[in-house]
DSSP file (Angstrom, degrees, kcal/mol; ACC not computed):
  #  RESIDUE AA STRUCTURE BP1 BP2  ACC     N-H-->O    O-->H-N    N-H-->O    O-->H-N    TCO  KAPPA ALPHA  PHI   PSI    X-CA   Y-CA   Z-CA
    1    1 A X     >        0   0    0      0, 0.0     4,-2.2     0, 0.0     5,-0.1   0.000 360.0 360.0 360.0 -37.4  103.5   83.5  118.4
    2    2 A X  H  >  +     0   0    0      2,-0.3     4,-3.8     1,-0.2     0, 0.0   0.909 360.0  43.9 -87.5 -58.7  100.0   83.7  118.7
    3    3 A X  H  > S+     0   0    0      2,-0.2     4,-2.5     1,-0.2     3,-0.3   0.983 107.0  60.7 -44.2 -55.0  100.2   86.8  121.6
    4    4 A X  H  > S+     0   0    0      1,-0.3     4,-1.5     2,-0.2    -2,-0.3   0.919 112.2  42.0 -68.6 -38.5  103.1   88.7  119.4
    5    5 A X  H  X S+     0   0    0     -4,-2.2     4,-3.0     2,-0.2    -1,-0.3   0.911 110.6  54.8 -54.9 -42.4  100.2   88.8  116.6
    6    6 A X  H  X S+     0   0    0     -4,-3.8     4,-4.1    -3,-0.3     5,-0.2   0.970 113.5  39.5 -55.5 -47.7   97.4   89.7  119.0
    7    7 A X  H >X S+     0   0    0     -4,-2.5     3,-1.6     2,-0.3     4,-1.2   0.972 111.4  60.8 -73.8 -71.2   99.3   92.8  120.3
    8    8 A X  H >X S+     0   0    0     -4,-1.5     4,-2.8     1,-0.3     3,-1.7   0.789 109.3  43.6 -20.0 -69.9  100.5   93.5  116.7
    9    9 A X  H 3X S+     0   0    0     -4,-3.0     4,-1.6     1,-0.3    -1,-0.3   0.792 113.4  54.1 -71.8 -24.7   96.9   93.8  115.7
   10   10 A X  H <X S+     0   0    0     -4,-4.1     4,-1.1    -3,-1.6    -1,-0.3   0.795 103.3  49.8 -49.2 -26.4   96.1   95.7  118.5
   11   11 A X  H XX S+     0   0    0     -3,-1.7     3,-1.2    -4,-1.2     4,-0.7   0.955 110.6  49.2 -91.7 -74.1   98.3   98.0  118.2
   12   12 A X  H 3X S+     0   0    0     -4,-2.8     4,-1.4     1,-0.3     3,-0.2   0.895 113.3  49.6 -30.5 -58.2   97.4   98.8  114.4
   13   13 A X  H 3X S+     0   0    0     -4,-1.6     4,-3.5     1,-0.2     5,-0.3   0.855  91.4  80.2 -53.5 -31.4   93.6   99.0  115.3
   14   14 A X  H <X S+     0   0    0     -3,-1.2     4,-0.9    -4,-1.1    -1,-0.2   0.937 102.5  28.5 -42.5 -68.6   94.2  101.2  118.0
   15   15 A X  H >X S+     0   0    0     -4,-0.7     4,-2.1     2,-0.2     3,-1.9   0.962 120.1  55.3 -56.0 -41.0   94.6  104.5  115.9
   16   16 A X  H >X S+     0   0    0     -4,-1.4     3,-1.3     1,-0.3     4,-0.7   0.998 111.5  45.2 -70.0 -46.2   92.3  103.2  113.2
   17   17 A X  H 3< S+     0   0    0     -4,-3.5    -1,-0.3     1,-0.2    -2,-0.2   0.600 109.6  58.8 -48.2  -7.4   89.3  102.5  116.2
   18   18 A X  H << S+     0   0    0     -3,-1.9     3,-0.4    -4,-0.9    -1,-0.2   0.663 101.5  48.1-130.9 -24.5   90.0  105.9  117.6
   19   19 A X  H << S+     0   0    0     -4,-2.1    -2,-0.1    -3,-1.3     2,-0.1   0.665 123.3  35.8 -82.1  -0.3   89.2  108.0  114.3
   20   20 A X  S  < S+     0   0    0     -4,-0.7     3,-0.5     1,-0.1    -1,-0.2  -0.711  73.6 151.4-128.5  65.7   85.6  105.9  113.9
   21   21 A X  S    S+     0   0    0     -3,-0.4    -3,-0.1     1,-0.2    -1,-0.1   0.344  70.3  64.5 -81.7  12.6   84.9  105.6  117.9
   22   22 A X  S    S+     0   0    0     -3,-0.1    -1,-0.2     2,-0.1     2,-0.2   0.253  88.8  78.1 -96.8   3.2   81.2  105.5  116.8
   23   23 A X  S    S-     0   0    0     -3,-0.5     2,-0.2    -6,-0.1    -3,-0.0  -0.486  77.6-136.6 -94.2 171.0   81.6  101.8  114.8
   24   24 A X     >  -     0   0    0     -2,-0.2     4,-1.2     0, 0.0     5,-0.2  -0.468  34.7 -87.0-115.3-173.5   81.7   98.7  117.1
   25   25 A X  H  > S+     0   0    0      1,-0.2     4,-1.8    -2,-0.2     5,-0.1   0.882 126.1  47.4 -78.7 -29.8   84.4   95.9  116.4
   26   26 A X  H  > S+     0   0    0      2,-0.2     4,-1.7     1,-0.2    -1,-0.2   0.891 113.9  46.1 -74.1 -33.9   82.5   93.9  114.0
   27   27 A X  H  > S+     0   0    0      1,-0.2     4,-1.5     2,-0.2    -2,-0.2   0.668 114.0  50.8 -91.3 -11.8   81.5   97.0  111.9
   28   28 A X  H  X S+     0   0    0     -4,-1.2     4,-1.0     2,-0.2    -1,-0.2   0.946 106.2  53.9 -85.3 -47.1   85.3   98.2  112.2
   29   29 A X  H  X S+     0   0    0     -4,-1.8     4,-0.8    -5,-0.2    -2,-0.2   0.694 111.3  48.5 -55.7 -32.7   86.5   94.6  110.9
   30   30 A X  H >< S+     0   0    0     -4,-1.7     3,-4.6     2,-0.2     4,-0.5   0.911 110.5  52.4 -77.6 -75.9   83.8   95.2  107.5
   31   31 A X  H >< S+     0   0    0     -4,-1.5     3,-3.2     1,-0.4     5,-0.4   0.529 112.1  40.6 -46.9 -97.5   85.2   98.4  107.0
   32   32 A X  H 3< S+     0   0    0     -4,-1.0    -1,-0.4     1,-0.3    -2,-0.2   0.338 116.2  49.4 -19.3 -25.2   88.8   97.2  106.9
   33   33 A X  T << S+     0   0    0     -3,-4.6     5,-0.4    -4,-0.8    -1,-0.3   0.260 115.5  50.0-101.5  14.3   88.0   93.9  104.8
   34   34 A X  S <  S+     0   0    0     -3,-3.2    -2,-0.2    -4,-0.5    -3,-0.2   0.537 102.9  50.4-132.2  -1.3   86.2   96.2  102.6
   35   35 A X  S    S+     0   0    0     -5,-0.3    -3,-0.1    -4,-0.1    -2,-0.1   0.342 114.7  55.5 -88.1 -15.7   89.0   99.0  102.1
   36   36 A X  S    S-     0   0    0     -5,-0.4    -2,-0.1     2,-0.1    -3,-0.1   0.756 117.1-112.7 -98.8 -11.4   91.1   95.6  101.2
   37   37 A X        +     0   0    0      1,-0.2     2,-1.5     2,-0.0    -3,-0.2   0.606  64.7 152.6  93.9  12.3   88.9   94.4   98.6
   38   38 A X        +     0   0    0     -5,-0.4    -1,-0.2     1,-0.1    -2,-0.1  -0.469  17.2 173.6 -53.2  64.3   87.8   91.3  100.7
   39   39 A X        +     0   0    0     -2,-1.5    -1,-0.1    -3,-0.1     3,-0.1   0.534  37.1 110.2-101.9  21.4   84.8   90.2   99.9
   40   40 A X  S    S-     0   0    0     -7,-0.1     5,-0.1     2,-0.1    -7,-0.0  -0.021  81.9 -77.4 -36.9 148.5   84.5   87.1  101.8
   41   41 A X        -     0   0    0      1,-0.1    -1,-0.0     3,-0.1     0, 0.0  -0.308  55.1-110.1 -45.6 159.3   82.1   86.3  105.2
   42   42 A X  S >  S+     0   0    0      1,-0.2     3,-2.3     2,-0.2    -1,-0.1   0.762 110.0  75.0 -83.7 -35.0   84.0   88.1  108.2
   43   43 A X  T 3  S+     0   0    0      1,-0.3    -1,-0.2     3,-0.0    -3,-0.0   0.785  97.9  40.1 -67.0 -11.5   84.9   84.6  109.5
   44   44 A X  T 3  S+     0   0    0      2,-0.1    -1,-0.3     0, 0.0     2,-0.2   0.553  74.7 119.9-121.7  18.3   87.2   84.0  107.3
   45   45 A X    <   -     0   0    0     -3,-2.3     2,-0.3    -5,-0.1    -3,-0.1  -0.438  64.7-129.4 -65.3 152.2   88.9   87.1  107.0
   46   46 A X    >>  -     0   0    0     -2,-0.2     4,-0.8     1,-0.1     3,-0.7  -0.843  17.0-115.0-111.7 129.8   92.7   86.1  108.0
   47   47 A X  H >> S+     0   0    0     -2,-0.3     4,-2.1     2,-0.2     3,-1.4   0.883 112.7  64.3 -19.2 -65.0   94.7   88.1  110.7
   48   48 A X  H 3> S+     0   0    0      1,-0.3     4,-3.8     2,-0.2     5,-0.3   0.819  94.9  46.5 -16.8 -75.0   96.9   88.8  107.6
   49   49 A X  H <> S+     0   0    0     -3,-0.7     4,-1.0     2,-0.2    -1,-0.3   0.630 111.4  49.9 -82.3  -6.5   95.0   90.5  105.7
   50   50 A X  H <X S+     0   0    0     -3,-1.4     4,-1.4    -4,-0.8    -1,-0.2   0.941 117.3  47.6 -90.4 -35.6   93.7   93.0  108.7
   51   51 A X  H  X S+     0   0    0     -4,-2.1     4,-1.3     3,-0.2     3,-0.5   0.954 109.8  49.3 -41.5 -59.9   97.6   93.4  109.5
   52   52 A X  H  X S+     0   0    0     -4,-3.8     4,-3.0     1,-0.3     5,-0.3   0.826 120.8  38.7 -73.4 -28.2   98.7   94.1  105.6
   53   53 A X  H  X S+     0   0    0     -4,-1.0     4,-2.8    -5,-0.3    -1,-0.3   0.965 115.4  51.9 -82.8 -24.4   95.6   97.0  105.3
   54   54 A X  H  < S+     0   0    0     -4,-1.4    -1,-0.2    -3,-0.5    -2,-0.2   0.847 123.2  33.6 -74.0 -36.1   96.2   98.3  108.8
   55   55 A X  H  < S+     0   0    0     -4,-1.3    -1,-0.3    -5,-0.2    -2,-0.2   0.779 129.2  29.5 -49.9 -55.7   99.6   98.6  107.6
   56   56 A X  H >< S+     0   0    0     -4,-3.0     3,-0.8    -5,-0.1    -2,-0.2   0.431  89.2  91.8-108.0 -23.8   99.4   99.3  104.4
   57   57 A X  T 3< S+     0   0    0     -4,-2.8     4,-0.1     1,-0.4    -3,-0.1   0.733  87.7  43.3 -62.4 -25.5   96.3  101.3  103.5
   58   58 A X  T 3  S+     0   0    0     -4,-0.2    -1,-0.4    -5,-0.1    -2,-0.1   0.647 103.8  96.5 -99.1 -10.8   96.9  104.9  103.7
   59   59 A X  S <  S-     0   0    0     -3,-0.8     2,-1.5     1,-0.1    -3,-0.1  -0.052  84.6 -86.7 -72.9 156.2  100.4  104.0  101.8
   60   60 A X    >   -     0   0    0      1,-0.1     2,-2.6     4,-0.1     3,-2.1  -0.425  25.7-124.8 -79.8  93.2  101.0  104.2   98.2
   61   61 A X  T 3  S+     0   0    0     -2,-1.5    -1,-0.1     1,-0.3    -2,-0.1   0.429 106.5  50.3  -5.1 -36.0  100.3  101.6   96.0
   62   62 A X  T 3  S+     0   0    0     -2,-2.6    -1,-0.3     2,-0.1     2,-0.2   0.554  87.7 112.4-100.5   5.3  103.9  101.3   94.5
   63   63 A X  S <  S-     0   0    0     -3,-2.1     3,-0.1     1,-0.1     2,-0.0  -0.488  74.3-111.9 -91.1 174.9  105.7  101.2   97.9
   64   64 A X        -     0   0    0     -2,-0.2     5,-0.2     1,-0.1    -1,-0.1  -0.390  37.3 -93.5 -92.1 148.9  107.2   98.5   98.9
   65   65 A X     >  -     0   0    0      1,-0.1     4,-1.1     3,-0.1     3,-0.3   0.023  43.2-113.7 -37.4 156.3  105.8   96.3  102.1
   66   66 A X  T  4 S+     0   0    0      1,-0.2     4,-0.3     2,-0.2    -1,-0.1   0.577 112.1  44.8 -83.3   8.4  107.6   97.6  105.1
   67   67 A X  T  4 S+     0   0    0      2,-0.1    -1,-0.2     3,-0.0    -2,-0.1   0.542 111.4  55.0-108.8 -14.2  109.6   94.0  105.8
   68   68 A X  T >> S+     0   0    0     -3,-0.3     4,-1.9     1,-0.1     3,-1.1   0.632  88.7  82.8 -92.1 -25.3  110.3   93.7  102.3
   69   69 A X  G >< S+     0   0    0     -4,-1.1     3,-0.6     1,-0.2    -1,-0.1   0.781  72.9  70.4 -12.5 -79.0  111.9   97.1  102.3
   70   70 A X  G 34 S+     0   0    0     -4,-0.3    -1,-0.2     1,-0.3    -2,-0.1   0.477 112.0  30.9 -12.7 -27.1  115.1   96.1  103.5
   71   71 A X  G <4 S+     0   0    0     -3,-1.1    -1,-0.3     2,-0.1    -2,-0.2   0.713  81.9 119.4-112.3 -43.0  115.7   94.5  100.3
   72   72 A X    <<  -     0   0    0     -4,-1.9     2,-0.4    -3,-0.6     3,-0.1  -0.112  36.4-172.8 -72.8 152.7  114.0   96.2   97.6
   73   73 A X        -     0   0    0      1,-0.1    -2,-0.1     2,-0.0     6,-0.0  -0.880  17.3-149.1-119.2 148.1  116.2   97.6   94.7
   74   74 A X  S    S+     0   0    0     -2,-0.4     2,-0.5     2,-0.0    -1,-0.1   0.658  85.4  69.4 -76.0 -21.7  114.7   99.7   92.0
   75   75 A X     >  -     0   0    0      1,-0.2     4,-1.2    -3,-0.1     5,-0.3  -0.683  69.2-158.6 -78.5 123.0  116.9   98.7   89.7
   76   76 A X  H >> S+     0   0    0     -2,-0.5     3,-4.8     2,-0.2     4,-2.4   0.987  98.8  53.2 -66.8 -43.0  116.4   95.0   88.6
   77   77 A X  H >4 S+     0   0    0      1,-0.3     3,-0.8     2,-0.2     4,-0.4   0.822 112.0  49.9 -31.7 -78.0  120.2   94.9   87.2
   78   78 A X  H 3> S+     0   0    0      1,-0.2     4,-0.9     2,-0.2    -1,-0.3   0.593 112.6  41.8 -21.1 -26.0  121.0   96.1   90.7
   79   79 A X  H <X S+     0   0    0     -3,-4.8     4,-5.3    -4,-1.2     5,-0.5   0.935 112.2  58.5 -94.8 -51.1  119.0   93.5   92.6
   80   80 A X  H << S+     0   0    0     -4,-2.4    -2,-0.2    -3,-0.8    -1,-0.2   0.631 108.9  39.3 -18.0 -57.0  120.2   90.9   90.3
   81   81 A X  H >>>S+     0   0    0     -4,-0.4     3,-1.1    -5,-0.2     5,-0.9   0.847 115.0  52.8 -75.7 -51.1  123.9   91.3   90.9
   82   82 A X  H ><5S+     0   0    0     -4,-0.9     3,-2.0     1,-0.2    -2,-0.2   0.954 106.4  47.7 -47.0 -50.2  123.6   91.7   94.0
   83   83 A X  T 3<5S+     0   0    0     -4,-5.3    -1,-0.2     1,-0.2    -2,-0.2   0.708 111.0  57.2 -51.0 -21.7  121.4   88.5   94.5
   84   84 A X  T <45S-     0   0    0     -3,-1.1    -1,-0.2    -5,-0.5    -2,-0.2   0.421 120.2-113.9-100.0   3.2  124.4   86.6   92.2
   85   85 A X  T <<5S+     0   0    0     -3,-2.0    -3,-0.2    -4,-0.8    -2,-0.1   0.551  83.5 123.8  93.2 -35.3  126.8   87.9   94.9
   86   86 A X  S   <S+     0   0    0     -5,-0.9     2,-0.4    -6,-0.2    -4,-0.2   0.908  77.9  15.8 -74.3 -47.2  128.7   90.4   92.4
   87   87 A X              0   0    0     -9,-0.1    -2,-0.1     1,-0.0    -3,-0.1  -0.855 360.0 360.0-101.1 155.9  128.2   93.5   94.4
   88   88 A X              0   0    0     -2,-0.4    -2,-0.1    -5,-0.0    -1,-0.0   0.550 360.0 360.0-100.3 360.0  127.1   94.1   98.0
């Protein structure tokens, strides 16, 4: 489990490291806990939360996570029945 997260977060940083190739890793890592509204020490920024911004950041506040997608209704009725079984 612990690889399929390292390569995740590699793979996100890649592009974000590659428009700031003058920053170092630590300085990339403030950026990113500081575009998320962290304001914790860097050692206890969570893998999470540099996946959710790396993910998430340039995106628009009212869309939905991309794993949650799948699922989301705009309509509550809709989600509602569906969730009770009464439509698919």
């Amino acid at each position: 489990m612990k690889c399929h997260r390292l390569n995740e977060i590699l793979e996100l940083l890649q592009p974000y490291w590659v428009e700031k190739p003058d920053l170092n890793l630590t300085e990339i890592l403030q950026q990113i806990a500081k575009e998320a509204g962290f304001t914790g020490s860097l050692d206890s920024l969570s893998d999470e939360v540099i996946i959710y911004q790396l993910k998430m950041g340039d995106k628009s506040k009212s869309e939905p996570i991309p794993g949650l997608a799948k699922d989301y209704e705009e309509d509550f009725k809709t989600a509602l029945l569906k969730a009770r079984g009464i439509i698919s």
